[in-house]
C-alpha positions as CSV (number, residue, x, y, z in Angstrom):
1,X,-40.8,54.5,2.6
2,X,-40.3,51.9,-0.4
3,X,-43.2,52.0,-2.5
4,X,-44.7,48.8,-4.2
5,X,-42.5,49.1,-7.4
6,X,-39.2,48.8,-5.5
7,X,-40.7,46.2,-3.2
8,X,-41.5,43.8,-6.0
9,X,-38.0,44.7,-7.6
10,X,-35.8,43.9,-4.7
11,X,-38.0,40.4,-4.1
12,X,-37.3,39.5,-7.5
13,X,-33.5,40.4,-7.5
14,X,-33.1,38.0,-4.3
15,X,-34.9,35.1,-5.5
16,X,-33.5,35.6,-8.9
17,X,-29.5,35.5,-7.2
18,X,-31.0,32.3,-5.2
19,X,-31.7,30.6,-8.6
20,X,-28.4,31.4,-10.2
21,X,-26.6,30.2,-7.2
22,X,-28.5,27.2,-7.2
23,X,-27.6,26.3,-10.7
24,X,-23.9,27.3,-10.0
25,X,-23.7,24.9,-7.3
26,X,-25.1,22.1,-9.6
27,X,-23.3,22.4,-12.3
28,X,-19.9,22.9,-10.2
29,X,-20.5,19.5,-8.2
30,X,-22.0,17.4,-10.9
31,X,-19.7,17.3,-13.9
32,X,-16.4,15.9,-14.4
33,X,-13.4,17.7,-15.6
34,X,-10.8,16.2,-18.2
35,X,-8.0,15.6,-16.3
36,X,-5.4,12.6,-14.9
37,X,-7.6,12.0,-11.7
38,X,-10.4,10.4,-14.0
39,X,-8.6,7.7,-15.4
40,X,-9.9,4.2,-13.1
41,X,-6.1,2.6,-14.8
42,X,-2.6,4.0,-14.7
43,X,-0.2,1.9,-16.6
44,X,2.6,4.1,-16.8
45,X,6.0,4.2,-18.4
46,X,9.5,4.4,-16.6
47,X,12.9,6.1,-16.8
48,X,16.4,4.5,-17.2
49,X,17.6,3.4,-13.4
50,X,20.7,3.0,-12.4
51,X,22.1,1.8,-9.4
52,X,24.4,4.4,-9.0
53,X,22.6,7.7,-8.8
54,X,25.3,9.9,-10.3
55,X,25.6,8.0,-13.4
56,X,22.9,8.9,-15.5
57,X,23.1,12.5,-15.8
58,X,20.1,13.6,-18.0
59,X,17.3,11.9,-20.5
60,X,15.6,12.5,-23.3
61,X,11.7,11.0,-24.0
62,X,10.1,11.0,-27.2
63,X,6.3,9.5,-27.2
64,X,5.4,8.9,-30.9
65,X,1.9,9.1,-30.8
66,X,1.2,10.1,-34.7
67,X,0.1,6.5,-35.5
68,X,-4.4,6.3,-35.3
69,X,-4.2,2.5,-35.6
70,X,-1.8,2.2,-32.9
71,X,-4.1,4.2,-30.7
72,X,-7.1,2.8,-31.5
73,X,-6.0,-0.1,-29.6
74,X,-3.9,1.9,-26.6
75,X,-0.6,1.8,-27.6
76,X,1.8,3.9,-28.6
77,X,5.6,4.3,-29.0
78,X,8.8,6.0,-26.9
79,X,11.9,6.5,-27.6
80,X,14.6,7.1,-25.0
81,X,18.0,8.5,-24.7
82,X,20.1,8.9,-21.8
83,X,23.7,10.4,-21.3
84,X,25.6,8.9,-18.7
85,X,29.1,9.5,-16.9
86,X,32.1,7.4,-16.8
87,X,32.2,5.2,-14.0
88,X,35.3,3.5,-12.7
89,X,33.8,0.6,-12.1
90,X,30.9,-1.9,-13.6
91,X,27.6,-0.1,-13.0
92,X,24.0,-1.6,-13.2
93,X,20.9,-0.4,-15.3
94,X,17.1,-1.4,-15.5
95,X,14.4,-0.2,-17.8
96,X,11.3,-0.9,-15.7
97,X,8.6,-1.6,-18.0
98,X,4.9,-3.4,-17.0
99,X,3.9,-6.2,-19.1
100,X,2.2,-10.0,-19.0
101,X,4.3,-12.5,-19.2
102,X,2.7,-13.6,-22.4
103,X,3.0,-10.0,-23.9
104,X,6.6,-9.3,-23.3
105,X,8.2,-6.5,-26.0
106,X,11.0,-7.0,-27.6
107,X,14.0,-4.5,-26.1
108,X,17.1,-3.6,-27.8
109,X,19.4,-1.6,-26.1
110,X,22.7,0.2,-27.5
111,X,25.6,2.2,-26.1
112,X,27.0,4.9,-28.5
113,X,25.5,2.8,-31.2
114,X,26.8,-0.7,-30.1
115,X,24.1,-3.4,-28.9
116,X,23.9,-4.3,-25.4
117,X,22.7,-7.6,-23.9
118,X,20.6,-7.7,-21.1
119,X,17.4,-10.7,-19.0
120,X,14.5,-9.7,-18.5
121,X,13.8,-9.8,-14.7
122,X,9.6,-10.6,-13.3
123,X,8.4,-8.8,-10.9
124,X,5.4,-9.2,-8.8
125,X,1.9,-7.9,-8.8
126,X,2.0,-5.2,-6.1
127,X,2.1,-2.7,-9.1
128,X,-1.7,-2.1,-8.1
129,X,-1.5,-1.0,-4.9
130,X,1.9,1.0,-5.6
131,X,3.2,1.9,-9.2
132,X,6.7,2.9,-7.7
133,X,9.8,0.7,-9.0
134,X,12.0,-0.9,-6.3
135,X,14.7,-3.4,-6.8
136,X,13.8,-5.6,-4.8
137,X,10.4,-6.7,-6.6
138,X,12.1,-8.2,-9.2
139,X,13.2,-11.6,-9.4
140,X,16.1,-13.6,-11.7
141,X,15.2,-15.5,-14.6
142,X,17.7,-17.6,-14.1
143,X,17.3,-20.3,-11.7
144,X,20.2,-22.7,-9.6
145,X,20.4,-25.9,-10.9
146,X,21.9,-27.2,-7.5
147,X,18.1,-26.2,-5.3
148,X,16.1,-29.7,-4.5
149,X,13.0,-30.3,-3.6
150,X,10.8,-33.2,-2.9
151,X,7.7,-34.5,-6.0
152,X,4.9,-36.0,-4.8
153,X,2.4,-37.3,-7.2
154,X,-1.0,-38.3,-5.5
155,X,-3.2,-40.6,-7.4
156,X,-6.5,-40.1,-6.4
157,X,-8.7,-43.4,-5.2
158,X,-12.0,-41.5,-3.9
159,X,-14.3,-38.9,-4.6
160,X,-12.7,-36.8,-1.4
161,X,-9.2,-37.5,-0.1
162,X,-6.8,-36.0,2.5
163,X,-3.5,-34.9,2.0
164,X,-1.0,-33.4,5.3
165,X,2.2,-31.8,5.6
166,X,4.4,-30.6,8.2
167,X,8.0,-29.5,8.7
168,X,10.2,-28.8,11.7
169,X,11.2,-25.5,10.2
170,X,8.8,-23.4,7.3
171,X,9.5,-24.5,4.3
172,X,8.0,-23.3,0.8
173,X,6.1,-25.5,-1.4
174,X,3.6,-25.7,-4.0
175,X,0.3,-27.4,-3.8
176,X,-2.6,-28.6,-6.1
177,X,-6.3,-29.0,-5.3
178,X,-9.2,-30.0,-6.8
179,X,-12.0,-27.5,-7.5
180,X,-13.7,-28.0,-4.2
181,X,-11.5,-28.6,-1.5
182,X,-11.0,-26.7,2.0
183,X,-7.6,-26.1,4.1
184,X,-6.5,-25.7,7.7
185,X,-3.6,-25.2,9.5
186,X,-3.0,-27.3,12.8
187,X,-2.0,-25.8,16.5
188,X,1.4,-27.6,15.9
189,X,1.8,-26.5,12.5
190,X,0.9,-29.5,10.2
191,X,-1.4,-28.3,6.7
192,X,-4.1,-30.5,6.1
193,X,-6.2,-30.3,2.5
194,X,-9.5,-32.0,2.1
195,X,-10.2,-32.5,-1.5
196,X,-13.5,-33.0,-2.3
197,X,-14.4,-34.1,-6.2
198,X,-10.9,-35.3,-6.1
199,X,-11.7,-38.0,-8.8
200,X,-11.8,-35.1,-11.2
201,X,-8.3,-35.4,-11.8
202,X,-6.4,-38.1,-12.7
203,X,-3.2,-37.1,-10.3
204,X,-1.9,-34.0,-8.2
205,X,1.4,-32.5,-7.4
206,X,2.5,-31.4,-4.5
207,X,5.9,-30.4,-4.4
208,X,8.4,-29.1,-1.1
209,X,11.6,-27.0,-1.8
210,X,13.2,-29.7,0.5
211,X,15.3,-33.4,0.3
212,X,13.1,-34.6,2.5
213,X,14.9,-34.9,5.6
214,X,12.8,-31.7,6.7
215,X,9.5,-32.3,6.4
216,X,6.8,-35.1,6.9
217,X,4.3,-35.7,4.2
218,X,0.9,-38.0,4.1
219,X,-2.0,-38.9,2.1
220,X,-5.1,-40.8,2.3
221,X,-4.3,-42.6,-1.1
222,X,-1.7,-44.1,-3.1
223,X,1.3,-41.1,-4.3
224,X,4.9,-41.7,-5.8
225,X,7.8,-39.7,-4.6
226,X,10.8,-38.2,-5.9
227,X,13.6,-36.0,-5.2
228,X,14.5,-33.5,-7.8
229,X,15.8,-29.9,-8.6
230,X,13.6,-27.2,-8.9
231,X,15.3,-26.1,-12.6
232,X,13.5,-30.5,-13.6
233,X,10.4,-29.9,-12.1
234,X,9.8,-26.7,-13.5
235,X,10.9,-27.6,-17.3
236,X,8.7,-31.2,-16.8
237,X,5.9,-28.9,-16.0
238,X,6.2,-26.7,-19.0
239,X,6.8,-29.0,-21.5
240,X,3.4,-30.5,-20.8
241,X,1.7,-27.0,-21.4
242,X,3.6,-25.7,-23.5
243,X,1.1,-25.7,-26.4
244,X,-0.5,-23.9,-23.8
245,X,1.6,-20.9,-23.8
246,X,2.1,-20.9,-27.4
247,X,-1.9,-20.0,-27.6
248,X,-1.2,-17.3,-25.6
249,X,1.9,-15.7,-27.5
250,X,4.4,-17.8,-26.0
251,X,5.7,-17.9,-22.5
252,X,9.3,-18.0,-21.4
253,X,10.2,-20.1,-19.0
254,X,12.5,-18.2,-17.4
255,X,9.1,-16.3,-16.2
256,X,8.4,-19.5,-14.1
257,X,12.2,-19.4,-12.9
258,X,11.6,-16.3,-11.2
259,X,8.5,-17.2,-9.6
260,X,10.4,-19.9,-7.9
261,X,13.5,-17.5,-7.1
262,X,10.4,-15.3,-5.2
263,X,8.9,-18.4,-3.7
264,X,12.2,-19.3,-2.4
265,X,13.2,-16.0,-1.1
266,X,10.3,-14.6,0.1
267,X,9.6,-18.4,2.0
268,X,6.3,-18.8,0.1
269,X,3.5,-20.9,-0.6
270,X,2.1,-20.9,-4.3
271,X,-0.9,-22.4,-6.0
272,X,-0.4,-24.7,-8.8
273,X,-2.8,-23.4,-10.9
274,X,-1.6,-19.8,-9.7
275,X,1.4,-20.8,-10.7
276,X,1.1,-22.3,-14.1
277,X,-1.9,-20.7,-15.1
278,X,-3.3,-17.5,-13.9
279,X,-0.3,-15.8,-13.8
280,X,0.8,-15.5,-17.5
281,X,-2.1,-13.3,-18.0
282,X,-1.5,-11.0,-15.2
283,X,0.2,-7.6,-15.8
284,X,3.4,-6.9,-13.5
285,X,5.7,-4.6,-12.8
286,X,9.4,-6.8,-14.4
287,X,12.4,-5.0,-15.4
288,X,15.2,-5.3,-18.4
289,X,18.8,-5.4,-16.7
290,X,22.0,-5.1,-18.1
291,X,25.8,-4.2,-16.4
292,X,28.6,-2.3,-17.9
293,X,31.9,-0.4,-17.5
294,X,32.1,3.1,-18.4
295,X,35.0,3.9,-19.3
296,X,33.7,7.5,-21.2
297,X,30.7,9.6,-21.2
298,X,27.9,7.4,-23.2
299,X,24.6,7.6,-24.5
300,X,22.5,5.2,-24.0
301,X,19.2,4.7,-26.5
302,X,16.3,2.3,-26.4
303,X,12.6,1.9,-27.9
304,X,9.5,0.5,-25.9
305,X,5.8,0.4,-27.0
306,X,4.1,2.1,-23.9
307,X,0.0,2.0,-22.9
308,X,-2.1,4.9,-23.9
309,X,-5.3,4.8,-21.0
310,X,-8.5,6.0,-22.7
311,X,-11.4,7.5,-20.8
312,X,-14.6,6.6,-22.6
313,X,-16.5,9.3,-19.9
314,X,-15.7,12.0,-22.4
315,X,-17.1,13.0,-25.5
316,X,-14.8,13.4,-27.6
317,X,-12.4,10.6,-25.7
318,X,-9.3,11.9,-23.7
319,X,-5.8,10.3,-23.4
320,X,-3.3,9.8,-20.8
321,X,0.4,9.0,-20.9
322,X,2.3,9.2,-17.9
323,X,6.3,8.2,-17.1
324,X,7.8,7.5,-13.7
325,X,10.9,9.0,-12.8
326,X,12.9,6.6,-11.1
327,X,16.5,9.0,-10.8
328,X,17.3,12.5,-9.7
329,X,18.4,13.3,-13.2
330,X,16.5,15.9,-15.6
331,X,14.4,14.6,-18.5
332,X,13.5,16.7,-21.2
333,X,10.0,15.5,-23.0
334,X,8.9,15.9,-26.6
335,X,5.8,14.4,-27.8
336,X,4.4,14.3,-31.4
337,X,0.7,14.0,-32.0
338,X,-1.9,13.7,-34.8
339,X,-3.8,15.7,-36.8
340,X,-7.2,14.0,-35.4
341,X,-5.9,14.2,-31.8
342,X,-3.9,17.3,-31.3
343,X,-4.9,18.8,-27.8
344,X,-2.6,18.6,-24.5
345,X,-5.5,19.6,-22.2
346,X,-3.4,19.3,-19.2
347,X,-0.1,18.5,-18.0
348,X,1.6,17.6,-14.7
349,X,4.0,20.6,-15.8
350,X,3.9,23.3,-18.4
351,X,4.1,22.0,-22.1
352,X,5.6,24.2,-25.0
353,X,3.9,23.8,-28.3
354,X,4.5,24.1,-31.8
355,X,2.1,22.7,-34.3
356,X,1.4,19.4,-33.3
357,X,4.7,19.0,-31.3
358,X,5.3,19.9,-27.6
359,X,7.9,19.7,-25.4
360,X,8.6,19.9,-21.5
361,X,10.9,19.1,-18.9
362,X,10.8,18.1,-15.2
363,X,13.2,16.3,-12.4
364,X,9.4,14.5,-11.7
365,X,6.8,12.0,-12.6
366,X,5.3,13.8,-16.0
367,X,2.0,12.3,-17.4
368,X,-0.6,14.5,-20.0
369,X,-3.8,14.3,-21.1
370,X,-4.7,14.7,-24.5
371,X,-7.7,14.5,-26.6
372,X,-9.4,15.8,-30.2
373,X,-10.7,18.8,-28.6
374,X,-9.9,21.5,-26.6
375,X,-12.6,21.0,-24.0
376,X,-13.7,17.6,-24.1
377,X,-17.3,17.2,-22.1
378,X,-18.2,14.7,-19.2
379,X,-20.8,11.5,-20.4
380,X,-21.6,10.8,-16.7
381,X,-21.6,12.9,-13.2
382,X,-19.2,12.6,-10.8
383,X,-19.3,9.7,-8.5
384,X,-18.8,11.1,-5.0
385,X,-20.9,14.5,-5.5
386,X,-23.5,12.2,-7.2
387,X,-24.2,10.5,-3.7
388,X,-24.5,14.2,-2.2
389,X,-26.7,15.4,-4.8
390,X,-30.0,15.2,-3.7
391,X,-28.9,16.6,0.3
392,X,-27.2,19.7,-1.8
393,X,-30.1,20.7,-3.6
394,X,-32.2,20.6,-0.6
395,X,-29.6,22.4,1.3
396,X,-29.8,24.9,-1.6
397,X,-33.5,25.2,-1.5
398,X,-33.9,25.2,2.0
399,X,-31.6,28.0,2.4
400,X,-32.7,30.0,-0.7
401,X,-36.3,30.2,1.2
402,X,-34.7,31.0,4.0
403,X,-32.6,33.9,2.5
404,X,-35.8,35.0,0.3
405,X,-38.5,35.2,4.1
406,X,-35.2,37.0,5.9
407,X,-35.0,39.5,3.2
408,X,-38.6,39.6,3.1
409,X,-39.0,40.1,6.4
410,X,-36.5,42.8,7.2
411,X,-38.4,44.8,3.7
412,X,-42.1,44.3,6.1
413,X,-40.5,45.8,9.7
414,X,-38.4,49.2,7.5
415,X,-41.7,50.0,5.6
416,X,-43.5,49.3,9.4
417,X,-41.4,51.5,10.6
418,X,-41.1,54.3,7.8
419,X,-45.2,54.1,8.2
């Protein structure tokens, strides 16, 4: 028989466990932890790619992360080596790199010491939906003079106005509206814009990669047409903004040359404003090319500033610098922090360390986190098991009281029966 001490001992055990477990539970599904999945941004950096995968045989990466100032504002600095093999013939190379077009770094690229020059090439902005670098994303900044197209300039003579055009085959071309205007597209193919509050503007420009012999175009109002390259239109455009893109840092053109190379080989329609505008201030994924013959074993060395993503969730902040690999080859890794910051908290693989220097290598992507203390703590819950928080602590409390009457039932029917 169990007599009234042990009774009230084993009752207070149970419900005592139930707490604890409760707690656990919380705490596990309610905090953050410090690592790479809790970064909204990635903004990483990229290897050396060749086009040839035997080439480049093995990398070295130094991130330079010693400068405060420079991190205060998210930047920091890499340095690159690579040793390739001699190659019979002329190989290509590309240092992916993500950047706006008015925020392009300068790259400077030598072989065994001797300056190599390369274009920039502009890529698109699928970056956000997939970081991975492909060749085919990026687009010449050079443009051929010989591509025509057809100007039209429509001079607006009421408030809202029509403008059609058709073609026999698709053709690419770039439009201008006014800011309130609606589109359709007919059964047989014909565009038709309605622009309302058209007198806002003084003119529009519609223009059709095409002589003219291809396509039909119409308007409710006065317009002027003319045949010209794509290369005139392009520069007559710039010119008249570019105090525009001088604000901003300065633009080259050869960015809007490659937009048109994409327009024209990916048969597209583009914007106006999309195209002269919006899109020097959007981030994309471009690429520095250069070709060369190989005739021995090289080294090839470069230096890029590279983004450092900071989670403000954390107290003290954490870090995160992360490469792509973009060959087969093996990169070896060293990275030199700061006294004020001089914590790898975690790592896609192991890191060595030595003061405030560590090193790693991998055949992968590599990324760490960093921070000024060894266990940063989380400013906010987590997100997803926020939402579930209120049904797990009734499921917790429901089934503690549950656990607590079982045991206390089972302790009533053995002393019943010992009686």
């Amino acid at each position: 028989m169990f007599t009234e001490i042990q009774k009230r001992t084993m009752m207070f055990t149970v419900m005592l466990l139930s707490l604890l477990m409760a707690f656990m539970a919380l705490t596990a599904n309610t905090h953050q932890n410090a690592q790479a999945q809790t970064f909204e941004q990635h903004f990483p950096t990229y290897g050396l790619y060749c086009n040839d995968s035997e080439t480049i045989t093995s990398g070295k990466v130094k991130f330079d992360l010693t400068d405060t100032e420079l991190l205060s504002h998210g930047k920091g600095v890499a340095q690159y080596e690579y040793e390739v093999a001699a190659n019979d013939g002329e190989v290509e190379f590309a240092i992916p790199f993500l950047a706006k077009a008015c925020e392009l770094p300068q790259i400077s690229v030598t072989v065994n010491g001797q300056a190599v020059e390369g274009s920039v090439w502009f890529g698109d902005k699928s970056f956000w939906i997939d970081t991975n670098f492909d060749t085919s994303n990026i687009y010449s900044s050079d443009i051929d003079e010989n591509i025509k197209g057809t100007l039209y300039t429509i001079i607006p003579d009421n408030n809202t106005i029509t403008i059609s055009l058709s073609y026999n085959e698709r053709k690419s071309f770039i439009y201008e509206t006014s800011n309130n205007y609606s589109s359709s597209l007919s059964a047989d193919g014909k565009h038709i814009w309605t622009l309302r509050n058209a007198l806002s503007k003084s003119s529009y420009t519609f223009f059709v990669f095409d002589d003219g012999t291809g396509h039909s175009f119409e308007s409710s109002c006065e317009y002027q047409t003319e045949t010209v390259t794509c290369k005139d239109f392009i520069d007559s455009q710039y010119k008249i903004y570019e105090e525009y893109y001088d604000y901003y840092g300065g633009v080259p053109i050869g960015f809007f040359y490659s937009i048109i190379n994409q327009v024209l080989q990916s048969n597209l329609n583009l914007d106006y404003n999309d195209l002269f505008f919006n899109s020097v201030d959007t981030m994309q994924l471009n690429a520095y090319k250069f070709s060369m013959s190989i005739e021995a074993d090289s080294v090839i060395s470069y230096e890029l500033p590279i983004s450092v993503q900071r989670n403000y969730a954390f107290k003290p902040l954490i870090y995160l610098v992360e490469q792509k690999q973009v060959g087969s080859y093996n990169t070896s890794y060293s990275i030199e922090l700061n006294n004020n910051i001089p914590h790898i908290i975690e790592s896609s693989v192991e890191t060595d360390n030595k003061g405030l220097g560590y090193t790693a290598e991998t055949t992968e992507d590599f990324y760490f986190v960093f921070s000024s203390s060894k266990n940063p703590t989380s400013t906010t819950t987590n997100i997803d098991n926020g939402i579930n928080r209120t049904g797990l602590i009734v499921g917790i409390a429901v089934g503690g009281i549950v656990l607590i009457g079982g045991v206390a039932l089972t302790i009533f029917f053995i002393y019943r029966r010992k009686a």
